[in-house]
Residue frames as a rotation matrix with the C-alpha (Angstrom) as fourth column:
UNK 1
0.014 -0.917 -0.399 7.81
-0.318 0.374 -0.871 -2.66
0.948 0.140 -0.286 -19.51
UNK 2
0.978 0.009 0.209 8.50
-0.202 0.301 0.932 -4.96
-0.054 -0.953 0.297 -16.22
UNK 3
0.200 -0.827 0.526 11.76
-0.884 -0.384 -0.266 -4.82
0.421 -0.412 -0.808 -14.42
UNK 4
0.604 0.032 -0.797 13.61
0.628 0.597 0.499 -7.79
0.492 -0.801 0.341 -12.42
UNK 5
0.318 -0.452 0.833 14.63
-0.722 -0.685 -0.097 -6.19
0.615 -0.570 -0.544 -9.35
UNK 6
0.814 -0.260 -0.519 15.74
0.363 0.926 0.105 -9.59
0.453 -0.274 0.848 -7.76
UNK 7
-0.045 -0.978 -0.206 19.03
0.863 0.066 -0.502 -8.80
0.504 -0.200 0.840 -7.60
UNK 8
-0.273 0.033 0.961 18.35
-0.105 -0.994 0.004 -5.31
0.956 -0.100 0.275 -6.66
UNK 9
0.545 0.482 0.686 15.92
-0.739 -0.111 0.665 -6.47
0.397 -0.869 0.295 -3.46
UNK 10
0.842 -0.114 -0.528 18.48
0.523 0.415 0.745 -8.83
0.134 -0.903 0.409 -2.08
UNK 11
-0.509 -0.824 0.251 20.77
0.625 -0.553 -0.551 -5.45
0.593 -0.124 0.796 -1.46
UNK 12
0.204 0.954 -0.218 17.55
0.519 0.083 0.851 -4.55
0.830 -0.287 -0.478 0.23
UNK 13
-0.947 -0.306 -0.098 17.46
0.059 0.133 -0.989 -3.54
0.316 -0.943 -0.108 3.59
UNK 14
-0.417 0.906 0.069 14.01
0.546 0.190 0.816 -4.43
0.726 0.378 -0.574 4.29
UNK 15
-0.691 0.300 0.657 11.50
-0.504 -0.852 -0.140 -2.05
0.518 -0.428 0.741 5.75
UNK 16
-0.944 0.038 -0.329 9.83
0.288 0.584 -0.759 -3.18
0.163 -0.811 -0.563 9.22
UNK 17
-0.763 0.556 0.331 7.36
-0.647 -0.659 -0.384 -0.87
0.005 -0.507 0.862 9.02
UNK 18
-0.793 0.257 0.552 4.31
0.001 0.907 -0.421 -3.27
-0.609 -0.333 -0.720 9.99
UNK 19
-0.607 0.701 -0.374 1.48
-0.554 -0.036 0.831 -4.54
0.570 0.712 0.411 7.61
UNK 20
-0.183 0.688 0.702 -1.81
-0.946 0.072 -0.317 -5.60
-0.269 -0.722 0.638 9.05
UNK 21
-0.942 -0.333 -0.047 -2.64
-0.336 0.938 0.082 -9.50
0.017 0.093 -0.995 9.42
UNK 22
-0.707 0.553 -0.440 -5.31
-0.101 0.537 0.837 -11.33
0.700 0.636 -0.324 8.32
UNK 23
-0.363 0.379 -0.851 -6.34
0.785 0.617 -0.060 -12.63
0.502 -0.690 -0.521 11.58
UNK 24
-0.646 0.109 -0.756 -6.75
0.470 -0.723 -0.506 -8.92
-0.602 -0.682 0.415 13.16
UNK 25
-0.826 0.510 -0.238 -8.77
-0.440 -0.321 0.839 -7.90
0.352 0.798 0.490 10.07
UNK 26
-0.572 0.572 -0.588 -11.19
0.029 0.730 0.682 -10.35
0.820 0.373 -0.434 10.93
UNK 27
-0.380 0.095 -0.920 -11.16
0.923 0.096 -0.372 -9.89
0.053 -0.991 -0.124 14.22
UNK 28
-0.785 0.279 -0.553 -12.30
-0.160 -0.954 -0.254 -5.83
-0.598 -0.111 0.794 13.69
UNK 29
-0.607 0.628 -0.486 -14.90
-0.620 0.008 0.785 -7.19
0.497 0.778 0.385 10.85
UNK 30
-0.426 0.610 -0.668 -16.76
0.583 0.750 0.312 -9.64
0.691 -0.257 -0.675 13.00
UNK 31
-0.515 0.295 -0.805 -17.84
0.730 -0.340 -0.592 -7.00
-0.448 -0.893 -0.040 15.23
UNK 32
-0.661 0.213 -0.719 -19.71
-0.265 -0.963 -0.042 -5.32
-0.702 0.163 0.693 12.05
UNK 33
0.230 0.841 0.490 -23.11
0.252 0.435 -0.864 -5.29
-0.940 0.323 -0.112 10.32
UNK 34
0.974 0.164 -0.156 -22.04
0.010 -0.721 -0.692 -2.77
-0.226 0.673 -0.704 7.38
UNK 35
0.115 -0.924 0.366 -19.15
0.455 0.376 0.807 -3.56
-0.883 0.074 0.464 5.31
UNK 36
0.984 -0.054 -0.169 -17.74
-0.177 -0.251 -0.952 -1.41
0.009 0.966 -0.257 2.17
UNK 37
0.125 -0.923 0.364 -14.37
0.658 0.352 0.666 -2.24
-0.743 0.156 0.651 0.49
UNK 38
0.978 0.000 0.211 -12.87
0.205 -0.234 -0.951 -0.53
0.049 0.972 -0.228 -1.84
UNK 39
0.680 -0.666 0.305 -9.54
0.730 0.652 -0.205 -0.24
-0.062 0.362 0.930 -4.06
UNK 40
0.350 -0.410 -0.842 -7.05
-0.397 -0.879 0.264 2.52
-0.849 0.242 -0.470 -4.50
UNK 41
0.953 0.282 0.108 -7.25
0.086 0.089 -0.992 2.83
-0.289 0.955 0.061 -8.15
UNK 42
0.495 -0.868 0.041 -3.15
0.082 -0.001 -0.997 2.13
0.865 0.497 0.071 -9.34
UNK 43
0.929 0.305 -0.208 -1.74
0.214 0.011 0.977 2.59
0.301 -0.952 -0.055 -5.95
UNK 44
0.356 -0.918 -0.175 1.45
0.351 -0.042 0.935 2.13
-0.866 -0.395 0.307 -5.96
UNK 45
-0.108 -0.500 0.859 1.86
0.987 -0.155 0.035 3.83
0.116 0.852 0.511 -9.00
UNK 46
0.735 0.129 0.666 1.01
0.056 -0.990 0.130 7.38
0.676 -0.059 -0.735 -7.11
UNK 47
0.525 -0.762 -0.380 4.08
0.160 -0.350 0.923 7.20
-0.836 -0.545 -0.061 -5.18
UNK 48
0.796 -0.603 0.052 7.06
-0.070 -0.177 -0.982 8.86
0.602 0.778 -0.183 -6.95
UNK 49
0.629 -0.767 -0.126 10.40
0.777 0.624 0.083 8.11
0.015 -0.150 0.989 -6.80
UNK 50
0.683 -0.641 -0.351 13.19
-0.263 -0.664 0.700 9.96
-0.682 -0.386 -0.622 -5.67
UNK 51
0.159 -0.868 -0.470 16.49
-0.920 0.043 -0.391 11.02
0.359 0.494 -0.792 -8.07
UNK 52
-0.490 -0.870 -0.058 18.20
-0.870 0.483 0.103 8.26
-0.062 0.101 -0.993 -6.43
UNK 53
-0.064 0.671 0.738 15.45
-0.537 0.600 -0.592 5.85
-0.841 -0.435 0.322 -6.56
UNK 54
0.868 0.464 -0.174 15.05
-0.182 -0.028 -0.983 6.34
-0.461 0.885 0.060 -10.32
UNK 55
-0.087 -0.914 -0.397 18.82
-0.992 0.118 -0.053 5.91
0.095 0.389 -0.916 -10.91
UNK 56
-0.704 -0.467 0.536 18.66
-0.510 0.857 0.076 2.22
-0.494 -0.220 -0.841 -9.16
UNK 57
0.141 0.749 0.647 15.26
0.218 0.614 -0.758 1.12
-0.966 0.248 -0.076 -11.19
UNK 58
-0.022 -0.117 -0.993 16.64
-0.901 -0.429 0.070 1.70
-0.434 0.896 -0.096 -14.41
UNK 59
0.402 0.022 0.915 15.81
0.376 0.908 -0.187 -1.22
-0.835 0.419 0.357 -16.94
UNK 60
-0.409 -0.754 -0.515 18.03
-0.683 -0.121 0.720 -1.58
-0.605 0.646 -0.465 -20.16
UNK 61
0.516 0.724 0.457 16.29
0.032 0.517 -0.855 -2.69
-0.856 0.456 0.244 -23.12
UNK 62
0.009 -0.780 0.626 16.90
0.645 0.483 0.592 -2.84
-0.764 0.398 0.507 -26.69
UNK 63
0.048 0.087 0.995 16.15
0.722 -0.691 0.026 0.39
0.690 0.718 -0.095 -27.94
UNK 64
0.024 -0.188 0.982 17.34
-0.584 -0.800 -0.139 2.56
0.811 -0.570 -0.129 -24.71
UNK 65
-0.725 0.039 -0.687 17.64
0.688 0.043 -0.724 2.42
0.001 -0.998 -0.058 -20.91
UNK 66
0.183 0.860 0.476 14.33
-0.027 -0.479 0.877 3.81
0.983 -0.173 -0.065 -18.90
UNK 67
-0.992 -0.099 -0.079 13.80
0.076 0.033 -0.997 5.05
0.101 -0.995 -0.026 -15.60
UNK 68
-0.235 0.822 -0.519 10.64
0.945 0.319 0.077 4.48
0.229 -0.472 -0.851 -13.58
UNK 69
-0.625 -0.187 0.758 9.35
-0.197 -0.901 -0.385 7.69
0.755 -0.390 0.527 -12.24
UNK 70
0.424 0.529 0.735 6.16
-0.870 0.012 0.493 6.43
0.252 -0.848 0.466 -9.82
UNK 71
-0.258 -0.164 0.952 6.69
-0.841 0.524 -0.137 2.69
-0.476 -0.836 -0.273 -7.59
UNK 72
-0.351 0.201 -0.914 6.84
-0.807 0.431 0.405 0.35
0.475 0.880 0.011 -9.93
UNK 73
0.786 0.426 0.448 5.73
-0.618 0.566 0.546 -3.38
-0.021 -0.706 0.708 -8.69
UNK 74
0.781 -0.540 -0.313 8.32
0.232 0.716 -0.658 -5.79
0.580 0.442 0.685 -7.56
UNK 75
-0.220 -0.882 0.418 10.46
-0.270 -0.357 -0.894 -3.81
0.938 -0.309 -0.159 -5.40
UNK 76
-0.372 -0.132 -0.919 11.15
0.555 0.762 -0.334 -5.48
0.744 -0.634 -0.210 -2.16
UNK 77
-0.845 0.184 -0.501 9.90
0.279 -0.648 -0.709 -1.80
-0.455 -0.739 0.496 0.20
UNK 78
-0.711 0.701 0.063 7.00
-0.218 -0.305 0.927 -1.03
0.669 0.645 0.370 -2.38
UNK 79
0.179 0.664 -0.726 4.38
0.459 0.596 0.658 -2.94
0.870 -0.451 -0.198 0.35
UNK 80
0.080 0.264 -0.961 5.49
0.995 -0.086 0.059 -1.49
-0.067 -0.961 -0.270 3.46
UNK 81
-0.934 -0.221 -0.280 6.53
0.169 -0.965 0.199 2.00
-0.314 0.138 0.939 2.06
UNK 82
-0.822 0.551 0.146 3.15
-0.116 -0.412 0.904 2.25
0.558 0.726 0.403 0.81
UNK 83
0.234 0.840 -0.490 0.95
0.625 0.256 0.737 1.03
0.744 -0.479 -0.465 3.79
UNK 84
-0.399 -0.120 -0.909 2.94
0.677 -0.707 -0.204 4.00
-0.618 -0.697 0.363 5.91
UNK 85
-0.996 0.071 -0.046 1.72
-0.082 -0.940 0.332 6.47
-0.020 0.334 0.942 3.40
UNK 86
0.019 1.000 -0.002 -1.96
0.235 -0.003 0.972 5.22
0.972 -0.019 -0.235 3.41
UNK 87
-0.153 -0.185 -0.971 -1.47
0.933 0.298 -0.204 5.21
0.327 -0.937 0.127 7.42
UNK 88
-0.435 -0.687 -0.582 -0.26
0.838 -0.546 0.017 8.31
-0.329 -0.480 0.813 7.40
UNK 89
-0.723 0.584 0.369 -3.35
0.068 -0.471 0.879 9.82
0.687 0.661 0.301 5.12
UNK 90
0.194 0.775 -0.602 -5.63
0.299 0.538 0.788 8.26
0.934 -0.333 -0.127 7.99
UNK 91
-0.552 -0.721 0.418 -4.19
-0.332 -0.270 -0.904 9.23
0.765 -0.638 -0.090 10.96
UNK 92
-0.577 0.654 0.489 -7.12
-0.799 -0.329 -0.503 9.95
-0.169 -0.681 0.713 13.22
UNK 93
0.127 0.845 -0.519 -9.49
-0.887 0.331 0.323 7.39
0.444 0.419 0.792 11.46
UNK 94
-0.110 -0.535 -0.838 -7.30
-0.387 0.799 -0.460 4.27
0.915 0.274 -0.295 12.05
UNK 95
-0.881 -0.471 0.039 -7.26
-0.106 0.118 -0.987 3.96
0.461 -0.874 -0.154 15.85
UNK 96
-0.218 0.942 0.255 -11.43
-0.837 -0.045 -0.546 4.38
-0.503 -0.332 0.798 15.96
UNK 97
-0.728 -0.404 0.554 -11.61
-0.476 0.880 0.016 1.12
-0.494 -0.252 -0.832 14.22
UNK 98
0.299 0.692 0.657 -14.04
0.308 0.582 -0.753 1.48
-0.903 0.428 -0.039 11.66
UNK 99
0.586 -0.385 -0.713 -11.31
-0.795 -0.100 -0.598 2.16
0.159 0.917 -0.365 8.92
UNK 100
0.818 -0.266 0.511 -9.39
0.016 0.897 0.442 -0.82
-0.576 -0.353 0.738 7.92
UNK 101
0.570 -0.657 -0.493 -6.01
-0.643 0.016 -0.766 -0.62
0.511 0.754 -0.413 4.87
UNK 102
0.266 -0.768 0.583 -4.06
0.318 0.641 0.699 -3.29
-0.910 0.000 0.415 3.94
UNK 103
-0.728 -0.535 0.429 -2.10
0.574 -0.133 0.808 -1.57
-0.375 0.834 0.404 1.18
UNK 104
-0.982 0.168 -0.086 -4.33
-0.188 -0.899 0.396 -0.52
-0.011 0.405 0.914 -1.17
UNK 105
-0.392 0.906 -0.158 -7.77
0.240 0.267 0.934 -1.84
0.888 0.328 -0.322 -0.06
UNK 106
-0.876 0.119 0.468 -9.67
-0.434 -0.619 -0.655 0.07
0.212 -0.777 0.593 2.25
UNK 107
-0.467 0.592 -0.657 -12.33
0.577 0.767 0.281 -1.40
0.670 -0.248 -0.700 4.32
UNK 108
-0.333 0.491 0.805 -15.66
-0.764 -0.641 0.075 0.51
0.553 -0.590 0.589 6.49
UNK 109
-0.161 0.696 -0.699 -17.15
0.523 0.661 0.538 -1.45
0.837 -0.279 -0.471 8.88
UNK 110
-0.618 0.437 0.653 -19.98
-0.754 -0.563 -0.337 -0.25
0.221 -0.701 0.678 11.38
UNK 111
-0.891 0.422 0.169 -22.21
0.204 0.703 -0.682 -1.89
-0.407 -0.573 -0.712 13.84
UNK 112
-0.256 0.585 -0.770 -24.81
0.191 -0.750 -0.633 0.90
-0.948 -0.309 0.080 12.51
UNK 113
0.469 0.487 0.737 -26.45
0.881 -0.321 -0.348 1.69
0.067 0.812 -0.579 9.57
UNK 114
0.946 0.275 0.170 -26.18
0.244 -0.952 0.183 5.43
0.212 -0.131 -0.968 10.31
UNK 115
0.499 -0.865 -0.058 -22.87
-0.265 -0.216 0.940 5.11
-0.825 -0.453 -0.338 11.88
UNK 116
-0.013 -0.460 0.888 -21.90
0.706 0.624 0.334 3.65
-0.708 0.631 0.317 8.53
UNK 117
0.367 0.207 0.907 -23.18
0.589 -0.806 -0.054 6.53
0.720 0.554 -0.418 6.09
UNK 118
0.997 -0.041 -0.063 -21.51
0.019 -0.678 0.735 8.90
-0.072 -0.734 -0.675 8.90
UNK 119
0.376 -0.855 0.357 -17.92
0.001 0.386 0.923 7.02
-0.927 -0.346 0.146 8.65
């Protein structure tokens, strides 16, 4: 089942929390020989929702009303609420500059072989 939350996200109050930009990606990846990517498998479906979350994402169909229970897609904080929790997994890594996350794609990059299988 998909939800419109339209109406819901312009009661919004949008979250500031910052999301990395294209141009600064690039700008930490040109300075590397060794590049792995990879996905977080459903992402925003491993956040869970709070009681009052799950009250306002209810969807009304024709055989019942449903509540979400993980972060469904579509909700106007789902993107920045979800690049502070990857952040916030990383702490330490993030600031040495050979972890990259935008959302849910994580990026290695080393100058090094070795430093690369190390990282």
């Amino acid at each position: 089942m998909v939800g419109d939350f339209r109406a819901l996200n312009t009661y919004t109050i949008p979250d500031r929390y910052p999301i990395l930009r294209v141009h600064e990606t690039f700008k930490q990846l040109s300075q590397a020989k060794f590049i792995t990517a990879m996905d977080a498998l459903k992402g925003f479906n491993q956040s869970v929702l709070t009681d009052n979350s799950k009250r306002l994402l209810r969807i009304i169909v024709h055989c019942g009303i449903f509540e979400y229970l993980r972060m469904p897609f579509g909700i106007k904080n789902a993107a920045p609420h979800y690049q502070r929790m990857m952040n916030t997994i990383f702490p330490e890594e993030l600031p040495e500059g050979w972890l990259i996350i935008y959302i849910d794609d994580i990026i290695v990059c080393s100058e090094t072989w070795d430093s690369h299988l190390n990282d």
